[in-house]
N, C-alpha and C positions, 0 to 999 in steps of 0.2 A: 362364139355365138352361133347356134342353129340357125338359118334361112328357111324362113316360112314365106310363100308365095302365096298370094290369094287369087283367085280363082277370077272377080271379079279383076282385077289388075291388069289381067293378063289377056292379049290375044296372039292366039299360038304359041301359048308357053314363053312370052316377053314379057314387061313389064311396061306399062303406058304410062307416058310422062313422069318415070322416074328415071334417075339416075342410076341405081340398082337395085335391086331386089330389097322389098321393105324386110327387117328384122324384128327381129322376136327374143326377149332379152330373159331365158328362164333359168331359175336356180335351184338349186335343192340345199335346201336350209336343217340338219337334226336338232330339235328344241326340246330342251331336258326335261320337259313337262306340256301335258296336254292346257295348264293355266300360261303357261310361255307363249304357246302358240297361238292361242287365243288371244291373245295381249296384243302379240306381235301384226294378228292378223284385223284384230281392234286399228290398230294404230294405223296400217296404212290403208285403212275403209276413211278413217278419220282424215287422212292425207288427202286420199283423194278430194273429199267432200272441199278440204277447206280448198285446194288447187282447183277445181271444179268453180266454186264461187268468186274467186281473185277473178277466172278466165271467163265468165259470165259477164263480170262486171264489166273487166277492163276492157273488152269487143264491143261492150253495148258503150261506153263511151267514146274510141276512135268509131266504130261504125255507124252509131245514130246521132253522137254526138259531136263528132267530127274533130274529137280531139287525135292529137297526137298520138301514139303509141308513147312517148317521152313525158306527155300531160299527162296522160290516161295515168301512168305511174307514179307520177307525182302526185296527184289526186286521192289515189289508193293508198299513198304510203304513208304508217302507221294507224289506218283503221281496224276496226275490229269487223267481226261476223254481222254484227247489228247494223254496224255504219253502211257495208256494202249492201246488205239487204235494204236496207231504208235508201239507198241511192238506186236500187234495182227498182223501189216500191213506186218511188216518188219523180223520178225523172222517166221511168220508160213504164209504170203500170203492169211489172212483172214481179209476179210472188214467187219467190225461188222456190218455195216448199209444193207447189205444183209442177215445178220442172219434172223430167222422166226420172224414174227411180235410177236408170242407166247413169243420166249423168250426176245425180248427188249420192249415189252409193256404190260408185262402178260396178265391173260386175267380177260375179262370183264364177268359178268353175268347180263344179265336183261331181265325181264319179257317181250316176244312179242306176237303177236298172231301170231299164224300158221296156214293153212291150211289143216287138215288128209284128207285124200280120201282114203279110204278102200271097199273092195269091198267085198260083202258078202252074202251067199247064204241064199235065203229066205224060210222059214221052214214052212209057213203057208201061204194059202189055199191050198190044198192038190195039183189043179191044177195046180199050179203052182211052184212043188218041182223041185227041182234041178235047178230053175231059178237062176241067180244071180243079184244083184244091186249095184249101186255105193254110198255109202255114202259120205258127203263130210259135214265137222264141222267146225268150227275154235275153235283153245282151246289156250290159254294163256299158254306157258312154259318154260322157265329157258333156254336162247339160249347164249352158249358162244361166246365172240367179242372178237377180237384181235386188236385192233386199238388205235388211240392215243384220251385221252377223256381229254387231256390237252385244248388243244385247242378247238377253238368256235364251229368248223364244226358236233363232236362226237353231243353236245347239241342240233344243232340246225336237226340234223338227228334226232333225237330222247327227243322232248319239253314234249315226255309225264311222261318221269321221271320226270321231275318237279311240273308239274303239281300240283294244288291243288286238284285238284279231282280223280288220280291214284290210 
């Protein structure tokens, strides 16, 4: 497993109040079809959502309701989607479906192009020191999405994940 260190974690390149350097668990998966991966990538948006609401629930009961972590589980154990939501509704006045999109649909990472414009002062011909100029590039980089990629609209926003030539 890669070590990824954050930025925020750290002072002088240590790790505050961990034990070690937080990990980063990434794979590379070949799926025999662009409808495979879709499925596969359906499925753990789905995961998340439903893990996301278990862990809603069961905090707002040990933390506002002062149950147990052991109650809290008991409590939860065999409800469906409706029941936690109607114990979110009706004991703490929170509608899951306003929570951030972050937490009921994690988040997405995919390659886009960006636009930089930086602006920067020019060093050469002597003339012309202390001028400044506008750069302006596009560069491909790792933009996080919060949205729902279950459905058709995520793909068809974005055909070029699929693509054969990306």
């Amino acid at each position: 497993m890669d070590r990824v260190m954050s930025t925020a974690l750290c002072l002088s390149g240590k790790a505050i109040g961990l034990k070690e350097e937080p990990g980063f668990d990434g794979r590379v998966v070949l799926y025999p079809s662009n409808q495979a991966l879709k499925d596969y990538l359906s499925w753990r948006q789905a995961d998340c959502h439903i893990n996301n609401l278990y862990n809603t629930v069961f905090w707002a009961l040990v933390q506002q309701s002062g149950l147990t972590p052991a109650q809290a589980q008991e409590r939860l154990q065999g409800t469906l989607a409706a029941d936690k939501n109607e114990i979110l509704f009706s004991e703490f006045n929170v509608n899951y479906n306003n929570e951030p999109l972050m937490n009921r649909k994690g988040t997405v990472l995919i390659w886009q192009k960006v636009v930089e414009v930086k602006t920067k002062e020019i060093k050469l011909p002597v003339e012309m020191e202390g001028k400044t100029m506008t750069v302006t590039r596009t560069r491909t980089r790792p933009v996080p999405l919060h949205c729902d990629i279950i459905g058709d609209a995520f793909w068809k926003e974005h055909p070029e994940i699929l693509d054969e030539d990306s």
